[in-house]
N, CA, C and O atoms as a DFTB+ gen file, in Angstrom:
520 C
 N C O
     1  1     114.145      55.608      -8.718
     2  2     112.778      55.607      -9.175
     3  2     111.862      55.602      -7.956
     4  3     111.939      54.973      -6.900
     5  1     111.010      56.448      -8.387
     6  2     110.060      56.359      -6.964
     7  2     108.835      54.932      -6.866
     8  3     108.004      54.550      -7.689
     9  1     109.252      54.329      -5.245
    10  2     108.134      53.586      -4.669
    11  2     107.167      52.772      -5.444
    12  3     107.068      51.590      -5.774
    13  1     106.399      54.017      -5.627
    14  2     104.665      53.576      -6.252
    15  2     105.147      53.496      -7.381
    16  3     105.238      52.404      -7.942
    17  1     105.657      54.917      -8.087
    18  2     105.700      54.433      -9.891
    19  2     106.785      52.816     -10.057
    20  3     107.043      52.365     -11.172
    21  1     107.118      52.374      -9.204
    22  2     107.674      51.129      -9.367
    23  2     106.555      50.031      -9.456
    24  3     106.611      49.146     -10.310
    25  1     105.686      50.108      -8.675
    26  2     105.110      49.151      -8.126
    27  2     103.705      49.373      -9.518
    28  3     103.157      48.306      -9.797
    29  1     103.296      50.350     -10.134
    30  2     102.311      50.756     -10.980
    31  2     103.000      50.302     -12.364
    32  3     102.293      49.733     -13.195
    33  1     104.401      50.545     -12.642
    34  2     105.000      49.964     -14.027
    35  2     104.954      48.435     -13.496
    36  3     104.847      47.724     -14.495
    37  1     104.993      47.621     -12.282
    38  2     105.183      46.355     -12.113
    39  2     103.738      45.897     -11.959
    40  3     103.636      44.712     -11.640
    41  1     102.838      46.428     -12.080
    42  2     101.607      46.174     -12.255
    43  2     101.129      45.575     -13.877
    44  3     100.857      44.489     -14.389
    45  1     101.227      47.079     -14.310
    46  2     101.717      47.194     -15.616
    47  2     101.630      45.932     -16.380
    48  3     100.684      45.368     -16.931
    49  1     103.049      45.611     -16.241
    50  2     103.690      44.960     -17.208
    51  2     103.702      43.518     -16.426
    52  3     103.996      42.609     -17.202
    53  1     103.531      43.213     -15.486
    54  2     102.659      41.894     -14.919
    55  2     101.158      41.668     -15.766
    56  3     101.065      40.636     -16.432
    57  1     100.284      42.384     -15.747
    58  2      98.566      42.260     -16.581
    59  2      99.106      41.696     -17.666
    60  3      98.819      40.537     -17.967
    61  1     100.217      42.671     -18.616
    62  2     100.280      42.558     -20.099
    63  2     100.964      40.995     -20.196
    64  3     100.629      40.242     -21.111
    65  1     101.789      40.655     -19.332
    66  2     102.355      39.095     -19.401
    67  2     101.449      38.292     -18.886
    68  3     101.794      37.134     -19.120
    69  1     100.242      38.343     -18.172
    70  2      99.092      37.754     -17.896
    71  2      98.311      37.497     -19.145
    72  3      98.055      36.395     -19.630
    73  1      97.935      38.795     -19.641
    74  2      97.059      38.650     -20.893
    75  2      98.019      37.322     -21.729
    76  3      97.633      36.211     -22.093
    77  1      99.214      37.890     -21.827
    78  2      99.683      37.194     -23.232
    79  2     100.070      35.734     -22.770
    80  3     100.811      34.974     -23.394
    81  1      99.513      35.502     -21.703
    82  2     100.144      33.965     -21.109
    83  2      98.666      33.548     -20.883
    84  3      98.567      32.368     -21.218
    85  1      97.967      33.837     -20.628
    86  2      96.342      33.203     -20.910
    87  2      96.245      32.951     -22.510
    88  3      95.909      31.869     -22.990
    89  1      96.645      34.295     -23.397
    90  2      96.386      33.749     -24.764
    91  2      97.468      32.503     -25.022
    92  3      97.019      31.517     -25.606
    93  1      97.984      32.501     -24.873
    94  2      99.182      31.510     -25.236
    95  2      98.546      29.665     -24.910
    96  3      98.722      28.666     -25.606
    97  1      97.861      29.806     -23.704
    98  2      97.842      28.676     -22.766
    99  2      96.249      28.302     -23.754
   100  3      95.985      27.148     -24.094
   101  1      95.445      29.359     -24.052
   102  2      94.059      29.317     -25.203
   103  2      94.405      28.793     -25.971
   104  3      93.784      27.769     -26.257
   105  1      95.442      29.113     -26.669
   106  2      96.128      28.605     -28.037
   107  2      96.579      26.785     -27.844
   108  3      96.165      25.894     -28.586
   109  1      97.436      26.614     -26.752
   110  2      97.823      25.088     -26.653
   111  2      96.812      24.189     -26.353
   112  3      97.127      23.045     -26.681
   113  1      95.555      24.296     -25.778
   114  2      94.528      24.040     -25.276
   115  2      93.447      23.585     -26.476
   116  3      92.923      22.486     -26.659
   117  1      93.330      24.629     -27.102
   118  2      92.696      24.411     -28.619
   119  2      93.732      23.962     -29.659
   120  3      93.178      23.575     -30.689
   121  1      95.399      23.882     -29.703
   122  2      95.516      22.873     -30.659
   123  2      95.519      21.477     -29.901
   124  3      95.919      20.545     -30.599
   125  1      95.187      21.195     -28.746
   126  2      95.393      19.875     -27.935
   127  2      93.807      18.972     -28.685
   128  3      93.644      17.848     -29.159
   129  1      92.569      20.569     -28.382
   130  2      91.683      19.962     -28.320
   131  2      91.441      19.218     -30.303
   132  3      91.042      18.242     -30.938
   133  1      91.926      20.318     -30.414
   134  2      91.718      20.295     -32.596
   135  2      92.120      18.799     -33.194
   136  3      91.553      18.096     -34.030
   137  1      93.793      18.530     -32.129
   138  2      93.975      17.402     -32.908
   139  2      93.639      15.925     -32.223
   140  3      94.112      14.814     -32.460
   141  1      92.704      16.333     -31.346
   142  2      92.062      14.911     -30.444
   143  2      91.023      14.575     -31.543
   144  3      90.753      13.382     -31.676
   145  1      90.601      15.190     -32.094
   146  2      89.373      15.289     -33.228
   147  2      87.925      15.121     -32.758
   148  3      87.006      14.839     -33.527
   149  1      87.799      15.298     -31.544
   150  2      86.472      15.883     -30.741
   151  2      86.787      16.711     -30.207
   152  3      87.789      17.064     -29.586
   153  1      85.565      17.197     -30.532
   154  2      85.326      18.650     -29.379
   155  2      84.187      18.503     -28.062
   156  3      83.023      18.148     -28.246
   157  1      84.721      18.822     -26.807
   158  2      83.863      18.367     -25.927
   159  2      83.444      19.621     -25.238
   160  3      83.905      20.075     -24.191
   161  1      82.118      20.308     -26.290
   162  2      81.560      21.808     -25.029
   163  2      81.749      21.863     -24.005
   164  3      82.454      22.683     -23.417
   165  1      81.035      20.822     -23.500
   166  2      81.191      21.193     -21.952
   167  2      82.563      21.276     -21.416
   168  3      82.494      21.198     -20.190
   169  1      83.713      21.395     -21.800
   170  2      85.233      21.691     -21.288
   171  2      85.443      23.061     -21.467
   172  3      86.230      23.597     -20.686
   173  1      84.697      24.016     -22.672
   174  2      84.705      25.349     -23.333
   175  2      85.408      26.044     -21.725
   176  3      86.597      26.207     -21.450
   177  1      84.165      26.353     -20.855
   178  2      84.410      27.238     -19.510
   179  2      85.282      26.490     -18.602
   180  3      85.941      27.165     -17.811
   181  1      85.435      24.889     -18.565
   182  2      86.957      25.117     -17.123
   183  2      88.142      25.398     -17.717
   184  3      89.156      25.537     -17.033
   185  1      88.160      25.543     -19.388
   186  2      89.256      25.606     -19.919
   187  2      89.392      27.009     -20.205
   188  3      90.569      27.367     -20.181
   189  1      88.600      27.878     -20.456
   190  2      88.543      29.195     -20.135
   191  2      88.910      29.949     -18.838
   192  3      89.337      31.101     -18.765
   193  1      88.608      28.886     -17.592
   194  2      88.889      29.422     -16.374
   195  2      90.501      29.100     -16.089
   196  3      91.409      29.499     -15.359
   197  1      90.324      28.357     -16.884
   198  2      91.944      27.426     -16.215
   199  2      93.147      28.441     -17.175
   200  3      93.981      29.202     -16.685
   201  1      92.986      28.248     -18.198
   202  2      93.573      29.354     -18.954
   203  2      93.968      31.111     -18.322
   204  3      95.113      31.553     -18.228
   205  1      92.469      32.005     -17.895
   206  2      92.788      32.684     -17.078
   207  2      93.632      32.966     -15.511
   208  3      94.137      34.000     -15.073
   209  1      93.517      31.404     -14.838
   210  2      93.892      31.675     -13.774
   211  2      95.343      31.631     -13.986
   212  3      96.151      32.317     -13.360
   213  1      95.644      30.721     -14.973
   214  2      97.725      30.903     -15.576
   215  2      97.940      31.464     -15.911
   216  3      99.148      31.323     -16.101
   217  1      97.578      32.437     -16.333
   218  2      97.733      34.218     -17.120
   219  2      97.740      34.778     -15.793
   220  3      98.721      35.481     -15.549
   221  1      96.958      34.653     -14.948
   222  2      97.171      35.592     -13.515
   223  2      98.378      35.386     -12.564
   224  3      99.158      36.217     -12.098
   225  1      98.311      34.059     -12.410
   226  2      99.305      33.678     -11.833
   227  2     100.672      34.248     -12.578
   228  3     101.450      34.838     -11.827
   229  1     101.005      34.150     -13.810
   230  2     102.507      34.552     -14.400
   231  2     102.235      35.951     -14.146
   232  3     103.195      36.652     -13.829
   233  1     101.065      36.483     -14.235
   234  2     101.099      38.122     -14.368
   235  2     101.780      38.570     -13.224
   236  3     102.732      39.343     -13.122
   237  1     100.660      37.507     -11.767
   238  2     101.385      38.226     -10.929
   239  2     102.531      37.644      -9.811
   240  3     102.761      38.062      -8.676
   241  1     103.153      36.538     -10.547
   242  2     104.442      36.354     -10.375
   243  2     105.825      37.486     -11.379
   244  3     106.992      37.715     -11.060
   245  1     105.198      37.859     -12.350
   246  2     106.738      38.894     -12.762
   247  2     106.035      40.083     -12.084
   248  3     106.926      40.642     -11.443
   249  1     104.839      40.770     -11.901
   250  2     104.772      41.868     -11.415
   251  2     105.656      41.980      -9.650
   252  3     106.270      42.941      -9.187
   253  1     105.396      40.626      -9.022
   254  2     106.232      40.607      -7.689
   255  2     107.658      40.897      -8.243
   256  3     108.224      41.986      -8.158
   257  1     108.090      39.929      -8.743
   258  2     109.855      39.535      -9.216
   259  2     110.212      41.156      -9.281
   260  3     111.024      41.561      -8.449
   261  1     109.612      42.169     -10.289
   262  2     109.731      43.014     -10.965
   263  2     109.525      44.508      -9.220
   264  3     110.307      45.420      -8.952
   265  1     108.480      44.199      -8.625
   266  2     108.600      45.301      -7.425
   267  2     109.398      44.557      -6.656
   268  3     110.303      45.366      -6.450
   269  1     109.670      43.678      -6.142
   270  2     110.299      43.250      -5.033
   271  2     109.832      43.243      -3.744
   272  3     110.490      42.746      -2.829
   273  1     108.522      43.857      -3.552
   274  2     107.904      43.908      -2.024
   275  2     106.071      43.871      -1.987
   276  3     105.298      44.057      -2.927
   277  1     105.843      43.641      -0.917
   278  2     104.205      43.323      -1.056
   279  2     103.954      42.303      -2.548
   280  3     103.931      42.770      -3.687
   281  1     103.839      41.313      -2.312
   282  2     104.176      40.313      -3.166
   283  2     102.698      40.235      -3.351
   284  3     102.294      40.331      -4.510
   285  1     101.676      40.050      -2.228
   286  2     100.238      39.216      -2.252
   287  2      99.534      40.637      -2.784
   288  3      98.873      40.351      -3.782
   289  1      99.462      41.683      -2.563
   290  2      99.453      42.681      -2.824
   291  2      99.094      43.360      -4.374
   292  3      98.092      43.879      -4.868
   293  1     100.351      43.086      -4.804
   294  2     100.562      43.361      -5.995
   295  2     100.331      42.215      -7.138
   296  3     100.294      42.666      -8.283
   297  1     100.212      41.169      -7.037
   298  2      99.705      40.285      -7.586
   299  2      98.621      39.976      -7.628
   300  3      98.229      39.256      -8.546
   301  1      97.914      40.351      -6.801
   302  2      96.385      40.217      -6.494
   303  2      95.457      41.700      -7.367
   304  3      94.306      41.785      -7.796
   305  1      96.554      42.634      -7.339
   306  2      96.412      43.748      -8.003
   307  2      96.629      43.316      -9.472
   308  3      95.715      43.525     -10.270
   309  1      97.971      42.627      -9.958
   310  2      97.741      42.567     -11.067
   311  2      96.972      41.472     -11.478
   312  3      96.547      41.820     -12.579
   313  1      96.543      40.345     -11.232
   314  2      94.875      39.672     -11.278
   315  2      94.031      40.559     -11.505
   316  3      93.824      40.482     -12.716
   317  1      93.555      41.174     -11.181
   318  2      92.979      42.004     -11.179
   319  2      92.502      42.939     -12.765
   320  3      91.469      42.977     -13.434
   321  1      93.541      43.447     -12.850
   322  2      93.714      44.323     -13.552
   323  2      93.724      43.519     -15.124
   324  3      93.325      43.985     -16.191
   325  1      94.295      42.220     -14.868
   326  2      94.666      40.717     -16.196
   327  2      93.124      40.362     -16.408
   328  3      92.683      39.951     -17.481
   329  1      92.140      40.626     -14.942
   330  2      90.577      40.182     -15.494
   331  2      89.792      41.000     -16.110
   332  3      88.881      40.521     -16.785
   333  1      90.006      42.818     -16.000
   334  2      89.341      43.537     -16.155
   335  2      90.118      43.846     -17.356
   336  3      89.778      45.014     -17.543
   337  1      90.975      43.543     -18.329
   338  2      91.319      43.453     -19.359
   339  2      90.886      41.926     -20.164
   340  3      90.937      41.874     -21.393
   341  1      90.644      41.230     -19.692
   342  2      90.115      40.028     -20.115
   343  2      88.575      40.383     -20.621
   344  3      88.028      39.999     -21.655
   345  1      88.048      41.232     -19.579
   346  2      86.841      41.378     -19.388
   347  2      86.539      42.135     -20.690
   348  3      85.925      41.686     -21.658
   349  1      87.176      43.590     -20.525
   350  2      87.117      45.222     -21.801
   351  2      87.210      43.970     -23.152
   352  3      86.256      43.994     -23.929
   353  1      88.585      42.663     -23.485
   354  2      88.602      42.379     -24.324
   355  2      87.286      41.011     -24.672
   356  3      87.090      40.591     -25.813
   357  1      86.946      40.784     -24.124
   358  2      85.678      40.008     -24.091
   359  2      84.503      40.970     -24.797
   360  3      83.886      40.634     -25.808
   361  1      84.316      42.183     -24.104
   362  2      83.112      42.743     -24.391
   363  2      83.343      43.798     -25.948
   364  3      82.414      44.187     -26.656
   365  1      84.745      44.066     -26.166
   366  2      84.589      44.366     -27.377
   367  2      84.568      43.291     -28.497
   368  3      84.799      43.680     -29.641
   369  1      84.386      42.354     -28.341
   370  2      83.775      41.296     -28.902
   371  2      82.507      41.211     -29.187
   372  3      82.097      41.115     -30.344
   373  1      81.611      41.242     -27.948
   374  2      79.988      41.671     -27.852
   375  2      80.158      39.978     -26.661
   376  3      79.992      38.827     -27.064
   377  1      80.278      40.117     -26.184
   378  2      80.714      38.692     -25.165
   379  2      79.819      39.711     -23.737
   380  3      80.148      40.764     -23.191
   381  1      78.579      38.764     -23.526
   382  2      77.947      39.539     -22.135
   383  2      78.401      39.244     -20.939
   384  3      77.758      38.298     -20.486
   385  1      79.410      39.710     -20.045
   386  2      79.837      38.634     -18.520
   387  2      78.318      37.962     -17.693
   388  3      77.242      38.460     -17.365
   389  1      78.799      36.890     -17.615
   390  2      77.550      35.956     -16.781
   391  2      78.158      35.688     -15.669
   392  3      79.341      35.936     -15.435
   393  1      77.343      35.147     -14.903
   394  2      77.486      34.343     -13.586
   395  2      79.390      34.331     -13.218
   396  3      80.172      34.960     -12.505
   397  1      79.454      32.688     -14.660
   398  2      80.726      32.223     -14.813
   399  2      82.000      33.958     -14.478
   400  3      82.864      33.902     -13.602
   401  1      81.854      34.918     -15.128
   402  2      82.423      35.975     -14.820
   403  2      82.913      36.447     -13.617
   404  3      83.985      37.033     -13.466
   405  1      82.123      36.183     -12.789
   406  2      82.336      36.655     -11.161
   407  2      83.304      35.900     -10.742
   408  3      84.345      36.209     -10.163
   409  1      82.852      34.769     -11.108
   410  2      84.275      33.540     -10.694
   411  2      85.224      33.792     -10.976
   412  3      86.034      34.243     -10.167
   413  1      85.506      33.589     -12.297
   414  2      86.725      33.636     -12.525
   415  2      87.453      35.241     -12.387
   416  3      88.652      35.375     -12.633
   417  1      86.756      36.200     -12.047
   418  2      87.122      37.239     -11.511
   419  2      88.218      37.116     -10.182
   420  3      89.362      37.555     -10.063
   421  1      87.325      36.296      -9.209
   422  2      87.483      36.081      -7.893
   423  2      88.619      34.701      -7.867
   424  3      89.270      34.357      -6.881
   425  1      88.639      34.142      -9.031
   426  2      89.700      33.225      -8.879
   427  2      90.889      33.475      -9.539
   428  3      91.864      32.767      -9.284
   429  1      91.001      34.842     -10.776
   430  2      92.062      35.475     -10.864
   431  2      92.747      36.421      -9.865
   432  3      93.901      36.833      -9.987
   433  1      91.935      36.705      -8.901
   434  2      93.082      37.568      -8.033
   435  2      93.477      36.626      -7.358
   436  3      94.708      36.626      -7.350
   437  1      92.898      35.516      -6.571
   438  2      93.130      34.828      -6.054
   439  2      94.621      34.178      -6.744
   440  3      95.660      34.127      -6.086
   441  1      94.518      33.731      -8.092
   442  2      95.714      33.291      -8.502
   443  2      96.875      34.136      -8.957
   444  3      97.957      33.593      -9.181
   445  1      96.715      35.411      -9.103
   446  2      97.358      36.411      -8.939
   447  2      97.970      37.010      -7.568
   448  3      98.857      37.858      -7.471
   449  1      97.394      36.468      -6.718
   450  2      98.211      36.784      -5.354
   451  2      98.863      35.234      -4.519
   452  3      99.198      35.171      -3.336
   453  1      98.904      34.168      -5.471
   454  2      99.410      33.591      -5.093
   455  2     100.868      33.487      -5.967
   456  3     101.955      33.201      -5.465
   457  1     100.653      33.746      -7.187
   458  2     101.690      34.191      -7.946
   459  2     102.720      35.357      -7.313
   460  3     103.923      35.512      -7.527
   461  1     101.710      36.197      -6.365
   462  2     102.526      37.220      -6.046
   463  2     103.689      36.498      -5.366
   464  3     104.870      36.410      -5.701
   465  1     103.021      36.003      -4.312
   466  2     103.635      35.688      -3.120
   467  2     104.895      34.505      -3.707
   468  3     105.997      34.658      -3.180
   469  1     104.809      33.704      -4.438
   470  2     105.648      32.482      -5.053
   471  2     106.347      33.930      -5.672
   472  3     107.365      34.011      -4.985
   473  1     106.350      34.946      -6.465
   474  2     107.370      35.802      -6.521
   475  2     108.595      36.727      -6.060
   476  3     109.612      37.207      -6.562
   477  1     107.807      36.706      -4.590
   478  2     108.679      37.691      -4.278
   479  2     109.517      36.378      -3.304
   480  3     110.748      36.384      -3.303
   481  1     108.781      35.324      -2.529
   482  2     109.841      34.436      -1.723
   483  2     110.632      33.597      -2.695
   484  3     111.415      32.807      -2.168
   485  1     110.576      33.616      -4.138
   486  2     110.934      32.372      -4.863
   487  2     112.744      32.666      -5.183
   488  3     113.170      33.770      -5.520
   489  1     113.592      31.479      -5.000
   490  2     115.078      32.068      -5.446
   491  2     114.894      32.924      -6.414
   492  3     114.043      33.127      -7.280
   493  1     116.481      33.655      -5.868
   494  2     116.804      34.308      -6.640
   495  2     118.186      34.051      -7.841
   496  3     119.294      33.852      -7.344
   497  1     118.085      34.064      -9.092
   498  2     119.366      33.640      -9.520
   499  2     120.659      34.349      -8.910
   500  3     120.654      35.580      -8.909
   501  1     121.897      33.599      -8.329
   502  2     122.745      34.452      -7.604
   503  2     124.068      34.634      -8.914
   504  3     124.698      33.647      -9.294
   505  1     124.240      35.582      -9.295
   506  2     125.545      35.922     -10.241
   507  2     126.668      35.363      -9.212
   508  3     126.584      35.364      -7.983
   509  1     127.788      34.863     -10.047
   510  2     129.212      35.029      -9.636
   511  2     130.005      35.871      -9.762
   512  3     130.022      36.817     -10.550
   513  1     130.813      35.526      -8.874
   514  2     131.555      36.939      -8.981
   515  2     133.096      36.071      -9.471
   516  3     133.526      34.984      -9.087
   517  1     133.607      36.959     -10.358
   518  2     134.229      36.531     -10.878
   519  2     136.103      37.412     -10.417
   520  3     137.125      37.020     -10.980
């Protein structure tokens, strides 16, 4: 398989495990908050941020695992790509990006290239040989 189309399917499919690991982490977050039996607004946005940046981070820890090279790179790429799908799915909502937006823009690649990097140096499972 060639190079890049490696590194573009490991992009890929890093965002889409980002997306679905931010929704996931939304989901535990709001049944944490549901069955405390308050709701505390002001938590709405670090829990929104915090949520995104663990979607980036897994995104772009399997997008590394998955290329095997340029770890910060490609994780920072797929951050990236996990915000500007965050973003498209925000606004077909009618959701306007504010301020808060830029941030967590800038703190998903950020956690996406640290994911990278914990990907590509992190063990590897070693098979036996039998």
């Amino acid at each position: 398989m060639n190079e890049a189309r490696k590194k573009v399917i490991s992009v890929a499919v890093g965002a889409i495990c980002g997306v679905a690991a931010v929704l996931l982490v939304i989901l535990l977050l709001s049944f944490i908050t549901v069955k405390s039996g308050s709701v505390n607004y002001s938590l709405l946005i670090p829990f929104g941020i915090a949520s995104a940046c663990v979607g980036a981070f897994v995104g772009g820890l399997i997008s590394a695992r998955i290329s095997g090279s340029a770890g910060m790179f490609i994780g920072a790429l797929s951050g990236a790509v996990t915000a500007v799908l965050l973003l498209a799915a925000g606004s077909v909502f009618g959701v306007i990006p504010e301020a808060v937006s830029l941030l967590r823009f800038v703190l998903m690649i950020l956690s996406g290239a640290i994911g990278g990097v914990v990907g590509v140096n992190g063990r590897r499972k070693r098979r036996r040989r039998i």
